[in-house]
C-alpha positions as CSV (number, residue, x, y, z in Angstrom):
1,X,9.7,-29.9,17.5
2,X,7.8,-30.2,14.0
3,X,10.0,-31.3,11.0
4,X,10.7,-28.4,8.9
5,X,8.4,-26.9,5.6
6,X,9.3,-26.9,2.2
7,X,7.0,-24.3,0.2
8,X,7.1,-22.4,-3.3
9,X,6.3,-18.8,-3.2
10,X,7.1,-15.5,-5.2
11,X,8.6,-12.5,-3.7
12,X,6.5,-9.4,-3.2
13,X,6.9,-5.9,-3.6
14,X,4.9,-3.9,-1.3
15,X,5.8,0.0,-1.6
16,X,8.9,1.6,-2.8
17,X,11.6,-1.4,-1.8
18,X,9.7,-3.3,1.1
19,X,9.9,-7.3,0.0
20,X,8.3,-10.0,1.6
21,X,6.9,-13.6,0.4
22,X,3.3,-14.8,2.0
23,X,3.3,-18.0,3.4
24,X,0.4,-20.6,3.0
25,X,-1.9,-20.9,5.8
26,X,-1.2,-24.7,5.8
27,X,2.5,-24.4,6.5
28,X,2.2,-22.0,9.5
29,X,0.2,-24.9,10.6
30,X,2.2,-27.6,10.4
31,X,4.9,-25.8,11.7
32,X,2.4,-26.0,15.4
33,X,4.4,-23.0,17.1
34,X,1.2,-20.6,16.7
35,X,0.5,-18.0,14.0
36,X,3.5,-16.0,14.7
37,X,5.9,-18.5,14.7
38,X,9.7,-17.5,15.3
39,X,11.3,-19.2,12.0
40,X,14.3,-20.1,10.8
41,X,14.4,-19.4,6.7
42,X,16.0,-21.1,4.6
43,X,16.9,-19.8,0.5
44,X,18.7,-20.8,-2.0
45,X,22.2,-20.3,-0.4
46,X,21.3,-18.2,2.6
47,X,19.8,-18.5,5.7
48,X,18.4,-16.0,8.2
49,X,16.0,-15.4,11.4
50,X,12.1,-13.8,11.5
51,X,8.9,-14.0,12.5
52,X,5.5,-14.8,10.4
53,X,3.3,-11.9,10.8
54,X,0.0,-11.3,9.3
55,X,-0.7,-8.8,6.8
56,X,-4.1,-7.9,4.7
57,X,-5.3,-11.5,6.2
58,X,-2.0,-13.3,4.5
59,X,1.0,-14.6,6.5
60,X,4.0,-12.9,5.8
61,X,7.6,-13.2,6.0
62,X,9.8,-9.8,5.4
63,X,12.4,-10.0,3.3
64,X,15.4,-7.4,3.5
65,X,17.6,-6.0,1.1
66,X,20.4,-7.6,2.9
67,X,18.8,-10.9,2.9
68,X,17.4,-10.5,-0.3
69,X,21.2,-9.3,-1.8
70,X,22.6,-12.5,0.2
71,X,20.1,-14.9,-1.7
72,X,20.5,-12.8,-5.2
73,X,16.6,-12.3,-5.4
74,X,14.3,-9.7,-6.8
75,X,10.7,-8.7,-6.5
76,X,8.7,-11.4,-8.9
77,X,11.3,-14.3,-8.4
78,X,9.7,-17.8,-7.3
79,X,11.7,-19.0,-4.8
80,X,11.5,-22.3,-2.6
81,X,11.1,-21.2,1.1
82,X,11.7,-24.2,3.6
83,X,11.2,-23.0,7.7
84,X,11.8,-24.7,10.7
85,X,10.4,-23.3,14.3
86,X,13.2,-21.1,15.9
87,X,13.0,-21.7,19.6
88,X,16.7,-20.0,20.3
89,X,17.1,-16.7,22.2
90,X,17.0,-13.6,20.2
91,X,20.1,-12.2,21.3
92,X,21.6,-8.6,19.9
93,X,25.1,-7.9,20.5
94,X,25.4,-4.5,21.9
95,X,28.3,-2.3,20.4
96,X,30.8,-1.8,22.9
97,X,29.7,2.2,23.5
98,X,25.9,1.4,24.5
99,X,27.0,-1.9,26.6
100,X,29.5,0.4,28.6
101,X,26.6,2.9,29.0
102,X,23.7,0.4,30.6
103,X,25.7,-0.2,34.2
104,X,25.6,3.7,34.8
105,X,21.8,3.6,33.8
106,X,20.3,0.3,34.8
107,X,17.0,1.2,34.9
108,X,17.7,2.5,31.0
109,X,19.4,-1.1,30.6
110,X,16.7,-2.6,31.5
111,X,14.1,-1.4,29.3
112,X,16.4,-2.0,26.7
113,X,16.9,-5.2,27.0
114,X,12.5,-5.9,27.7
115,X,12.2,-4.7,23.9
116,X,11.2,-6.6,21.6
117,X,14.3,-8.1,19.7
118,X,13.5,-6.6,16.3
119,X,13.1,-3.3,18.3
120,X,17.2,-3.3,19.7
121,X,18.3,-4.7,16.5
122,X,17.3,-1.2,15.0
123,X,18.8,0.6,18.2
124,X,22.2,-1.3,17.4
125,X,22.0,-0.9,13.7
126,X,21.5,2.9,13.6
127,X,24.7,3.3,16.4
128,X,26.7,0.9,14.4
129,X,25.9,2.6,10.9
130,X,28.1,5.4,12.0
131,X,31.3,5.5,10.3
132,X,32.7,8.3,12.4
133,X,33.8,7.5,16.3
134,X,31.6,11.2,16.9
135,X,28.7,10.2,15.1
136,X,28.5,7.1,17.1
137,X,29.4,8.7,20.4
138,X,26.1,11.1,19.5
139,X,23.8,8.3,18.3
140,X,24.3,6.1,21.4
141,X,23.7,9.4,23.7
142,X,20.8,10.5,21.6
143,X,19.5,6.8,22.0
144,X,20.1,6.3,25.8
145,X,17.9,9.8,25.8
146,X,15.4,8.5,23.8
147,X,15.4,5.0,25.9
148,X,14.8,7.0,28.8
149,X,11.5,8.4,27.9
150,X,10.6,4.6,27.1
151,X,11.1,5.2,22.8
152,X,10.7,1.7,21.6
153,X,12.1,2.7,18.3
154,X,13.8,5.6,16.4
């Protein structure tokens, strides 16, 4: 596995709140894992998972709010970026409503779990956003319905 790449960059504002950073053509490179490489980032002080994806020609890297809160950044910051080639399992941890669900509906289960890992984050993120035990009750039903007529996302 390559070493990992230290890089300066500045974060981006695309849109309303949207955030990202590019990433030099010469890093995705050296990293050798293709040019969408699984990454591990590395901030100031925080650390999370994603995938280089190309945008307008660039490499990009996405930057959340919540990862962007976590590292105390803002839109125009420079920032030193260092990435290392992520080669662990995406895994999601299912909340305990939708994982009780899947053994009634395996065919439902199993397109679940064939989608793309960003995709059942967003699944799980919407059910567990809920504060109410109804609300969640109705967003995992309203998401097994949408799973069954093969919705990738919300």
């Amino acid at each position: 596995m390559p070493d990992p790449v230290t890089f300066r960059t500045v974060v981006e504002l695309g849109g309303k709140t949207a955030t990202g950073f590019a990433v030099p053509d010469e890093v995705v490179a050296a990293l050798g894992a293709g040019k969408r490489p699984a990454v591990q980032v590395t901030l100031p002080g925080h650390s999370y998972r994603s995938t280089v994806a190309t945008m307008d020609g660039r490499f990009m890297l996405p930057l959340s709010a919540e990862n962007r809160t976590a590292a105390g950044l803002s839109a125009g910051d420079e920032v030193e970026v260092t990435l290392a080639v992520d080669s662990a399992p995406r895994e999601v941890a299912l909340p305990e409503e939708l994982s009780a669900a899947f053994p009634r509906e395996p065919e439902v289960a199993a397109f679940f779990h064939a989608l793309a890992p960003s995709h059942r984050k967003e699944w799980v993120r919407w059910i567990e956003e809920a504060k109410r035990p109804e609300t969640r009750a109705t967003r995992v039903e309203k998401t097994l319905a949408a799973l069954r007529q093969r919705q990738k996302t919300r």
